[in-house]
RODO-311221 format. One record per residue: residue number from 1; chain; x, y, z of N, C-alpha, C in turn. Coordinates in steps of 0.02 Angstrom, whole numbers, plus 50000, padded with zeros to 5 digits. Example, Ala and Ser with C-alpha at 12.3 -4.5 7.8 and 13.67 -1.06 7.14 Angstrom:
REM residues 2
{1,'A',{50660,49716,50390},{50615,49775,50390},{50660,49835,50390}}
{2,'A',{50642,49888,50354},{50684,49947,50357},{50645,50002,50394}}
This chain:
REM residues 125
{1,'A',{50728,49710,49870},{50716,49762,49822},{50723,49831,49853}}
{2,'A',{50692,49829,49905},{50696,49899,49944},{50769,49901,49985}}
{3,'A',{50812,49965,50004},{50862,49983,50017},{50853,49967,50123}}
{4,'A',{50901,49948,50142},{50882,49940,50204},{50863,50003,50247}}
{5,'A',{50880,50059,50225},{50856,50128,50261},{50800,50128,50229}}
{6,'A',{50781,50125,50172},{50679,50126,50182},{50653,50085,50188}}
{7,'A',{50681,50030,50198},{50641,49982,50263},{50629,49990,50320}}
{8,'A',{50685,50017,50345},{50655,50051,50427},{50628,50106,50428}}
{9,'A',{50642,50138,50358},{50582,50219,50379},{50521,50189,50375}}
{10,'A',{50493,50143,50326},{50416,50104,50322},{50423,50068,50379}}
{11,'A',{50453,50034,50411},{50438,50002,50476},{50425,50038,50532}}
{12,'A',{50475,50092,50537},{50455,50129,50595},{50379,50164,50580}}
{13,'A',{50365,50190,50528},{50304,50228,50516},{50240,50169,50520}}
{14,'A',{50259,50092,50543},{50200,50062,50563},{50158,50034,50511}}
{15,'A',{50206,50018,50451},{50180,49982,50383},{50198,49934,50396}}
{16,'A',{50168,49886,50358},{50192,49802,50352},{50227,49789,50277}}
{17,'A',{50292,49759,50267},{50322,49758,50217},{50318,49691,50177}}
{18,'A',{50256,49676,50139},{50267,49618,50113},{50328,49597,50027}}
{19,'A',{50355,49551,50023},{50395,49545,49975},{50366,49497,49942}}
{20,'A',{50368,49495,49873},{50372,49468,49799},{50418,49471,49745}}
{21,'A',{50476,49438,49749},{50499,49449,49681},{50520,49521,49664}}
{22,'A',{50513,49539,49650},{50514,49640,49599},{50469,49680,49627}}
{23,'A',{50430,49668,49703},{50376,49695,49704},{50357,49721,49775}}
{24,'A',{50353,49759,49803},{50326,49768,49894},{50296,49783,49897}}
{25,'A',{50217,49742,49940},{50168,49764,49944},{50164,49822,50014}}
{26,'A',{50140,49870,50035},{50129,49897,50081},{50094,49915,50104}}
{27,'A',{50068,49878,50171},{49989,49901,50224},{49997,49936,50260}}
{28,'A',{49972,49977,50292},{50004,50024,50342},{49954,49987,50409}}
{29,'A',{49965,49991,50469},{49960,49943,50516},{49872,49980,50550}}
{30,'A',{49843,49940,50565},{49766,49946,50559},{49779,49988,50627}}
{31,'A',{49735,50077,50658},{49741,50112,50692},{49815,50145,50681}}
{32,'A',{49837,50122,50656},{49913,50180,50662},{49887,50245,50642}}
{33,'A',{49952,50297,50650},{49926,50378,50624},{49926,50372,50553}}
{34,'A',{49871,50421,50526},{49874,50423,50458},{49807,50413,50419}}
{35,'A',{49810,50413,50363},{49746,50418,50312},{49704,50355,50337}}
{36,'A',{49640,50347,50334},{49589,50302,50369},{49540,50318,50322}}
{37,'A',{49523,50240,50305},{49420,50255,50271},{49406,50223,50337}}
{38,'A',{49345,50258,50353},{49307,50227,50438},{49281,50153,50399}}
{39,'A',{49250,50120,50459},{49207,50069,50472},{49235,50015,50394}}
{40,'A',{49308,50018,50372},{49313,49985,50290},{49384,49948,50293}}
{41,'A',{49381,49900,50264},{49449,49864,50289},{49474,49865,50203}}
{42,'A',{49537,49844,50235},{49558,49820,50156},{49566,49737,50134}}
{43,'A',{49575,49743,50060},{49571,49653,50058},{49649,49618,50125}}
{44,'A',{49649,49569,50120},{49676,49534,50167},{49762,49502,50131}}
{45,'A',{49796,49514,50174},{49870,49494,50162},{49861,49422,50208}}
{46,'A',{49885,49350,50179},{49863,49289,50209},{49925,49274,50225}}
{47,'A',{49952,49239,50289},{50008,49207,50291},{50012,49159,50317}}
{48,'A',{50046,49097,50277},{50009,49030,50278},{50081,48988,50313}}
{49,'A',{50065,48942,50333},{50113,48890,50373},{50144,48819,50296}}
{50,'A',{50193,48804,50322},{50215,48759,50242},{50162,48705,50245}}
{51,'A',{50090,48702,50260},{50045,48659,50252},{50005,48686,50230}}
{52,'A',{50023,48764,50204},{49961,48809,50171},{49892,48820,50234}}
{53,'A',{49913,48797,50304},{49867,48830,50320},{49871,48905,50356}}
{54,'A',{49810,48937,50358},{49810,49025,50380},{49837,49013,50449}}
{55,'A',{49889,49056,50442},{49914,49084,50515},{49896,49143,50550}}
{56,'A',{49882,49187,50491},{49875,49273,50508},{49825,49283,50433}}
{57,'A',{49770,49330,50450},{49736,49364,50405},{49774,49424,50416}}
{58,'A',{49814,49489,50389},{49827,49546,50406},{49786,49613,50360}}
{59,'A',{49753,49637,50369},{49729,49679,50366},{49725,49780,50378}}
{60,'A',{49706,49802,50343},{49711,49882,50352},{49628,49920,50340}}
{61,'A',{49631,49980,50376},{49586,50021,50369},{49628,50072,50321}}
{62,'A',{49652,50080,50286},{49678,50074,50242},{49705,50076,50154}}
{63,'A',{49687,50071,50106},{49689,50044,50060},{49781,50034,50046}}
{64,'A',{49811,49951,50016},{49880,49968,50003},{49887,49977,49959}}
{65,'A',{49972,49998,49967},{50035,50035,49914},{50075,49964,49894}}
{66,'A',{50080,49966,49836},{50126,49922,49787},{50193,49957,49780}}
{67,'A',{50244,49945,49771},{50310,49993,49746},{50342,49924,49693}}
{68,'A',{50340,49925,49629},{50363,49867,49584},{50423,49913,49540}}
{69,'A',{50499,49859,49546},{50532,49881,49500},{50533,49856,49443}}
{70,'A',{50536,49894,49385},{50542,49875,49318},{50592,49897,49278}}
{71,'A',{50614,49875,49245},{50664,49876,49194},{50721,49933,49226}}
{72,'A',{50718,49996,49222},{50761,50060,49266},{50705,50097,49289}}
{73,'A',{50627,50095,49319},{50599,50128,49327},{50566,50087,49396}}
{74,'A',{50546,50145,49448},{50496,50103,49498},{50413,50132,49487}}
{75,'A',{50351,50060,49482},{50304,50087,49478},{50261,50092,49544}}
{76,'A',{50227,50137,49573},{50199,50126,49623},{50120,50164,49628}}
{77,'A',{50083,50080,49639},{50004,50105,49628},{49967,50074,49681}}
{78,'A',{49890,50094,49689},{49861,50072,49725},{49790,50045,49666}}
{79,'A',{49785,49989,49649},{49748,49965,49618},{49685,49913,49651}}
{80,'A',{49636,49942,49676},{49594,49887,49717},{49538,49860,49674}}
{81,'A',{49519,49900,49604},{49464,49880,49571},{49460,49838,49518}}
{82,'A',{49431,49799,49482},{49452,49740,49448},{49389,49767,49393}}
{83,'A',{49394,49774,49322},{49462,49776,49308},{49483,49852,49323}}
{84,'A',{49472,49901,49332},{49500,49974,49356},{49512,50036,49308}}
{85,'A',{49545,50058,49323},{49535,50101,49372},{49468,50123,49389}}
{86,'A',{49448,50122,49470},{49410,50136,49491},{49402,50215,49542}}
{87,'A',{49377,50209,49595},{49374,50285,49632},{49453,50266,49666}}
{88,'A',{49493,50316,49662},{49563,50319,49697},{49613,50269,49670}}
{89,'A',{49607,50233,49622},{49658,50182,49610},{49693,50227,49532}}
{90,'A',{49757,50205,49561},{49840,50245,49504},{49887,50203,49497}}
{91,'A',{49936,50233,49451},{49997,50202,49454},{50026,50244,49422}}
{92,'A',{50092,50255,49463},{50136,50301,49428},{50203,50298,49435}}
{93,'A',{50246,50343,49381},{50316,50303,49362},{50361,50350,49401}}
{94,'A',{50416,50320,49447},{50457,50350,49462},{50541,50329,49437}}
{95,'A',{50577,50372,49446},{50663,50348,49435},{50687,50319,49486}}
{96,'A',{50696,50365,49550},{50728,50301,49595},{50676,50292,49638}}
{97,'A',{50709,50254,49695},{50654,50216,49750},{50656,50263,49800}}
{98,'A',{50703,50322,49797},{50669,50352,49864},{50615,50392,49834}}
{99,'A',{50594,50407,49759},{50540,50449,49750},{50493,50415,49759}}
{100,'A',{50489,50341,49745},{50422,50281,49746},{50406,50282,49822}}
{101,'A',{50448,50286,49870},{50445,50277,49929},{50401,50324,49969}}
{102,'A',{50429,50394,49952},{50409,50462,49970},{50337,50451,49952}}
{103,'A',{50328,50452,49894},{50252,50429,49860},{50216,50407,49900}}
{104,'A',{50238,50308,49934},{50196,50291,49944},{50176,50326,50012}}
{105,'A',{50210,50372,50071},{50211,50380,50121},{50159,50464,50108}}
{106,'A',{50164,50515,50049},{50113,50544,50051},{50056,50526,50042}}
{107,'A',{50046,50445,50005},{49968,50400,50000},{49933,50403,50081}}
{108,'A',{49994,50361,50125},{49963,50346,50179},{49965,50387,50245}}
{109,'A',{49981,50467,50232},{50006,50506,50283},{49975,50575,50261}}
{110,'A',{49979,50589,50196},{49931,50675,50181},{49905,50668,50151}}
{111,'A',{49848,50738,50165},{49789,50742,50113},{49825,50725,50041}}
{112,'A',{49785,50698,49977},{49802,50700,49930},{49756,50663,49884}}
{113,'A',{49763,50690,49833},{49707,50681,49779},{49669,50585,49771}}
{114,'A',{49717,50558,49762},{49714,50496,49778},{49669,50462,49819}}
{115,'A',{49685,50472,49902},{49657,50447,49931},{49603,50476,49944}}
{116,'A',{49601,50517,49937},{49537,50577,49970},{49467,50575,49908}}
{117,'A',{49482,50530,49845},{49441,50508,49772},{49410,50447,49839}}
{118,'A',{49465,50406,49855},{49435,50331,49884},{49396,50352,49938}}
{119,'A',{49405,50408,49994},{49379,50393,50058},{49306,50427,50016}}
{120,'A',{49302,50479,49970},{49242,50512,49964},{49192,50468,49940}}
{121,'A',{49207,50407,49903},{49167,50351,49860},{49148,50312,49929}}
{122,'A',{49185,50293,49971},{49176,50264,50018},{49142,50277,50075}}
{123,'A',{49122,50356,50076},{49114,50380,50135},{49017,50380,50106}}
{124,'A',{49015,50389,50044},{48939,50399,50001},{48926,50336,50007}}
{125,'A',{48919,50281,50017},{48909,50227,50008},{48863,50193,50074}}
């Protein structure tokens, strides 16, 4: 789904690129540079062996980025609350994938409204 040049710009920047179908999930790699809630992990990316058993729990300090294509549009949100929206969780519509991309990289790299809702809920707690 993703173009092979923003695969290596998310790889080099130290994200983990998971694939689904229409869909990339994106963790950014636990201590790398960049946006951090202290002492708070995120839920867990599982990767299982063809016997379904856990090989790797992967994890972020963190919260991840989704980038899903739809019909001619890419959506890209960070949804952690069930049912949601909760403190910091969005979704929003872009045209192409380098704007979804850009997106997700001001989530996990600058101040911004977004994340800075999640670390403040998180940080009161």
């Amino acid at each position: 789904m993703l173009s092979e040049e923003n695969r290596k710009k998310i790889s080099d920047a130290n994200i983990w690129i998971f694939d689904y179908n229409k869909m990339v999930i994106l963790l950014k790699k636990r201590g790398s540079a960049g946006n951090v809630i202290p002492n708070w992990e995120s839920g867990a990316i599982v990767k299982m062996d063809n016997q379904f058993n856990v090989i790797e729990e992967i994890t972020s300090d963190c919260p991840k980025v989704s980038i899903q294509f739809e019909n001619d549009h890419f959506l890209v949100s960070v949804w952690d609350w069930v049912p949601g929206p909760g403190p910091g969780d969005f979704e929003l519509k872009f045209d192409t994938e380098e704007e979804a991309v850009d997106m997700a990289f001001q989530y996990f790299f600058t101040k911004n409204k977004y994340f800075e809702e999640r670390l403040n809920y998180q940080l009161k707690r």
